[in-house]
C-alpha positions as CSV (number, residue, x, y, z in Angstrom):
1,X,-14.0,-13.4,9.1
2,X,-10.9,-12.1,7.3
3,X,-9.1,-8.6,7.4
4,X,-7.8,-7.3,4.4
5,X,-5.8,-4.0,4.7
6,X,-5.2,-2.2,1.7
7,X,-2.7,0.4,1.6
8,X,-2.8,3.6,-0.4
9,X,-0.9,7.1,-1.5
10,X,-1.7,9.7,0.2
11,X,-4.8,11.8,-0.3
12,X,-4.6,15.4,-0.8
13,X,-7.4,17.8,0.2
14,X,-10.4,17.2,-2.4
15,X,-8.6,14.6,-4.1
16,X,-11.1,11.6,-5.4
17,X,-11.4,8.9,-2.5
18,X,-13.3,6.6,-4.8
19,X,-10.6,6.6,-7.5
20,X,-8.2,6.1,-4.3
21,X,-9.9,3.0,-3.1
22,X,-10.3,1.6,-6.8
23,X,-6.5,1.6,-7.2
24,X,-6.1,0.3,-3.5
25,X,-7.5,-3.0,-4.1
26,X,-7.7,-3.7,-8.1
27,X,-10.3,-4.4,-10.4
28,X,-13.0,-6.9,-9.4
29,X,-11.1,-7.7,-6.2
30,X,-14.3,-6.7,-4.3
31,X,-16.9,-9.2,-3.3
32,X,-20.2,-10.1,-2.5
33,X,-20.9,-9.4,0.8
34,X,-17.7,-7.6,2.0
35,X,-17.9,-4.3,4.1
36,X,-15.4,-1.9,3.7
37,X,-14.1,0.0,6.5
38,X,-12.9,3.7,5.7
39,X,-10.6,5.8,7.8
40,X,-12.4,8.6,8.8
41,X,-9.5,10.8,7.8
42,X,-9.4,9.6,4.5
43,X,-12.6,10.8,4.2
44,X,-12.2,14.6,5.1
45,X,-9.2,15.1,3.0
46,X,-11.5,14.3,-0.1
47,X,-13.8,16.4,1.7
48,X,-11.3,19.4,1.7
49,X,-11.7,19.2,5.6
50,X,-8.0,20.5,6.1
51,X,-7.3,23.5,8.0
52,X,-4.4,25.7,8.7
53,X,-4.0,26.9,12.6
54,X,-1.6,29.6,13.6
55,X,-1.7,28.7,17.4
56,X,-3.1,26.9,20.0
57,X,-5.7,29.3,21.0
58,X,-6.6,29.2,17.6
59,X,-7.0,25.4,17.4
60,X,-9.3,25.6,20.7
61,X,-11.4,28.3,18.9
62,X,-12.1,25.9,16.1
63,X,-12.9,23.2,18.0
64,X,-15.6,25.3,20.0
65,X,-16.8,26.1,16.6
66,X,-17.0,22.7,15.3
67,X,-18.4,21.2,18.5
68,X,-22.2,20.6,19.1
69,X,-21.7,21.3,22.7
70,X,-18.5,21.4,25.1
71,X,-18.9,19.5,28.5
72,X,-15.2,20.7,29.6
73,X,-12.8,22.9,28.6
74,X,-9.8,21.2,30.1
75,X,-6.3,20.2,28.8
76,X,-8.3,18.7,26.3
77,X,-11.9,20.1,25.3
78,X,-14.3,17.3,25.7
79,X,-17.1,17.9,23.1
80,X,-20.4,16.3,21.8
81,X,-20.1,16.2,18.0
82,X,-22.8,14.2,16.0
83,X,-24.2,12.8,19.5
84,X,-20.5,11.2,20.2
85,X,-18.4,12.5,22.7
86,X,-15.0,12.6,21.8
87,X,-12.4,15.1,22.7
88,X,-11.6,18.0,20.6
89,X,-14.9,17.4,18.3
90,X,-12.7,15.0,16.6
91,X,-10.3,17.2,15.0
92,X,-6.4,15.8,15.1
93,X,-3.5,17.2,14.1
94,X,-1.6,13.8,13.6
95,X,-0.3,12.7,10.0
96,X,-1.2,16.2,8.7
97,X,1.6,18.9,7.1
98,X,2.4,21.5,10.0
99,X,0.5,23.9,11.0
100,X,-2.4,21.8,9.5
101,X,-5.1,20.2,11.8
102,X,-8.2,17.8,10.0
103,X,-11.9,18.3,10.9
104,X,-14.1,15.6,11.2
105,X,-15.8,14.6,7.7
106,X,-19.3,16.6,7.1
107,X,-22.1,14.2,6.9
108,X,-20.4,11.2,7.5
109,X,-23.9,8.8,6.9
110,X,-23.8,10.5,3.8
111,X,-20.8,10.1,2.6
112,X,-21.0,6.3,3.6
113,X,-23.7,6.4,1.6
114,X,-22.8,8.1,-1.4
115,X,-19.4,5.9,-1.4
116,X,-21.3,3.0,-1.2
117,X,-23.9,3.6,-4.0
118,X,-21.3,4.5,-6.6
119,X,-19.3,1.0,-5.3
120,X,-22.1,-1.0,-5.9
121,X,-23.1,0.6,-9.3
122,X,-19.3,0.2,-10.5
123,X,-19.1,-3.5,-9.0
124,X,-22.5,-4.8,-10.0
125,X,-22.6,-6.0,-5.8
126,X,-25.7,-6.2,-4.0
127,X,-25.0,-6.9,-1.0
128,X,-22.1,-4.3,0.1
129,X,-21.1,-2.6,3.7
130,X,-19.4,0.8,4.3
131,X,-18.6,2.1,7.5
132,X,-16.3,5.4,8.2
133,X,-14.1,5.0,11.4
134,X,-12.4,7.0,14.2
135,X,-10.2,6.3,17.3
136,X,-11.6,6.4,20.3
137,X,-10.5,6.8,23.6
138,X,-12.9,5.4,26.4
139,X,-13.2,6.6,29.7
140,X,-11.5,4.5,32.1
141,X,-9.6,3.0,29.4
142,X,-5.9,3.2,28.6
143,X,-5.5,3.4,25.0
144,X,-7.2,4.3,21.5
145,X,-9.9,2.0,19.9
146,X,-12.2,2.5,16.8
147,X,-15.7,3.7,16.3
148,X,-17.9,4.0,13.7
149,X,-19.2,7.5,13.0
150,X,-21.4,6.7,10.0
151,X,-22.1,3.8,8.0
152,X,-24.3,2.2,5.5
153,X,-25.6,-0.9,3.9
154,X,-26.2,-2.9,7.2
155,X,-27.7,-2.7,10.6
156,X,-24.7,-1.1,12.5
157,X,-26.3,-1.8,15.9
158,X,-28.1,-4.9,16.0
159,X,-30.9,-5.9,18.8
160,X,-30.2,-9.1,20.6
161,X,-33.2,-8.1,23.2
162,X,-35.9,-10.6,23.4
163,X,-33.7,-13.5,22.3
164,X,-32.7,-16.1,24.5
165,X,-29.6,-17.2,26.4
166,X,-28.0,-20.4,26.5
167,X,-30.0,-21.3,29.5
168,X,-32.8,-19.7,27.9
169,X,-33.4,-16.8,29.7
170,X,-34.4,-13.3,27.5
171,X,-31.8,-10.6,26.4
172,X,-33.1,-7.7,27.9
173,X,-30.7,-4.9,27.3
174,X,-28.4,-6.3,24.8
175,X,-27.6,-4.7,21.9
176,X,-24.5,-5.3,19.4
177,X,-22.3,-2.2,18.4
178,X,-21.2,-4.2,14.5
179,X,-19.8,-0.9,13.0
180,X,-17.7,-0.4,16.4
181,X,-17.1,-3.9,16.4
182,X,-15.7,-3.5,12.9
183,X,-14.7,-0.8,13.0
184,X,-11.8,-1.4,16.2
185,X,-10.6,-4.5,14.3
186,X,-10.2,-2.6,11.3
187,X,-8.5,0.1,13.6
188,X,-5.6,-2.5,14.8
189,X,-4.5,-2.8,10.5
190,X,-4.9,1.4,10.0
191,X,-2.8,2.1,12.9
192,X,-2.1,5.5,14.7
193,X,1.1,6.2,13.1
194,X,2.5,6.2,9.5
195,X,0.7,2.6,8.8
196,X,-0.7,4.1,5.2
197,X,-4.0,1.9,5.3
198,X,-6.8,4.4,5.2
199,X,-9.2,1.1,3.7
200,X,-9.9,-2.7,5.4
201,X,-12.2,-5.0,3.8
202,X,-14.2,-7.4,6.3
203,X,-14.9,-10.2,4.5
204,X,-17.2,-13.4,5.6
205,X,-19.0,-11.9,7.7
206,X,-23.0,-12.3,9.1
207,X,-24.5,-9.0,8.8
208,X,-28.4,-7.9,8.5
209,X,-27.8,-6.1,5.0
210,X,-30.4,-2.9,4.9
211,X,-31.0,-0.1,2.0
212,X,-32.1,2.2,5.2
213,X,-30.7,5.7,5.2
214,X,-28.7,5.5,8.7
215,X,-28.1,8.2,11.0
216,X,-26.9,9.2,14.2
217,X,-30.4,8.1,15.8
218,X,-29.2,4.5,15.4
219,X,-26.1,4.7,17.9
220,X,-27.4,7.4,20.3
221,X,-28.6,6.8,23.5
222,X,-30.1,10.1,25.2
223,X,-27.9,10.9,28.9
224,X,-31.2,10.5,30.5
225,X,-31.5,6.8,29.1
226,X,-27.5,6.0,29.3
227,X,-27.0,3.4,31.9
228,X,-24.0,5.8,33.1
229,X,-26.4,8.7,33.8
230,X,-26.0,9.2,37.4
231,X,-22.7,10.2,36.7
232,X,-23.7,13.0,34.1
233,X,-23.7,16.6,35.4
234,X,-27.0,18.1,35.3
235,X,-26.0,20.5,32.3
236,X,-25.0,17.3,29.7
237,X,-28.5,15.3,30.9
238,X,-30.7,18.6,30.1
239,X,-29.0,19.3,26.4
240,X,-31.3,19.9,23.7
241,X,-29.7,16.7,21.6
């Protein structure tokens, strides 16, 4: 598998994110089969997603707005936004102008989508990925990863169960985050800082390619099914999800 990072201007809010990636990595340098990994940041700016706060009680106010649910309203406010919990419903205030925070993109399947179908129009490619990232911070875990928050083209999640082991013995649980895979490789090329690389390509890679219209349902596992449920509080196990 190869990692191409392609660098870019930056967007302003609403400017063209197709056009953006066009220029990024030159005519006909696509290819059958790649998958294209989008900073999720990228993605609201062409969405307009860029708002101005006037304080920090004004910042948590939009957060509780933006958020699905909050689980705790601490130093940070940690949120359920489209059935991922992240902290501050994924809005960040890094690499915007001050006094400027970014929101999340709206719809990211869709947009995934959307991006993808006009890509493979343009490109005459069949067989094309897209998948619009995040950092992540896991619990228990020291620093920032990525995660996929929408993608399309492929099976993000791929089911291992039922197959067998080297000793042949049956998968029983096992099932393969790909777009978070992806998605924290890409991560390590955008970086956190002022890297400039809102776009990777994954290239060479051994996906199950799929015209299905993706959603949350296909990364979300219900706190009542999670194998860290015992550690839920009642409240997060009984939300209406």
């Amino acid at each position: 598998m190869e990692l191409l990072p392609l660098k870019s201007r930056l967007l302003k809010p609403g400017g063209d994110l197709l056009t953006a990636f066009r220029k990024a990595i030159g005519k006909g340098k696509l290819k059958e089969g790649d998958v294209i990994v989008v900073a999720s940041k990228a993605v609201a700016y062409s969405q307009g997603r860029l708002m101005s706060v006037e304080s920090k009680k004004k910042f948590r106010e939009l957060i509780k707005k933006e958020a699905d649910a909050v689980l705790e309203d601490g130093e940070m406010v940690i949120t359920l936004k489209n059935q991922i919990l992240i902290p501050n419903a994924g809005i960040d205030n890094s690499n915007t102008p001050k006094g400027t925070v970014v929101l999340w993109p709206e719809r990211p399947f869709e947009a995934a989508r959307d991006l993808l179908k006009k890509l493979k129009k343009i490109e005459k490619i069949k067989k094309l990925g897209m998948i619009i990232s995040d950092s992540h911070c896991q619990p228990l875990r020291m620093g920032t990863s990525g995660i996929a928050i929408g993608w399309a083209g492929f099976y993000g999640v791929q089911d291992e169960r039922g197959k067998k082991d080297l000793f042949g013995k049956k998968m029983v649980y096992t099932q393969i985050a790909v777009a978070d895979d992806l998605a924290s490789a890409a991560n390590l090329l955008m970086g956190e800082t002022d890297a400039s690389v809102p776009f990777v390509i994954a290239r060479g890679l051994d996906v199950k390619w799929s015209d299905k219209a993706f959603s949350e349902k296909d990364y979300f596992i219900h706190p009542k099914k999670c194998i860290y449920k015992h550690f839920y509080s009642s409240d997060f196990k009984n939300l209406k999800t």
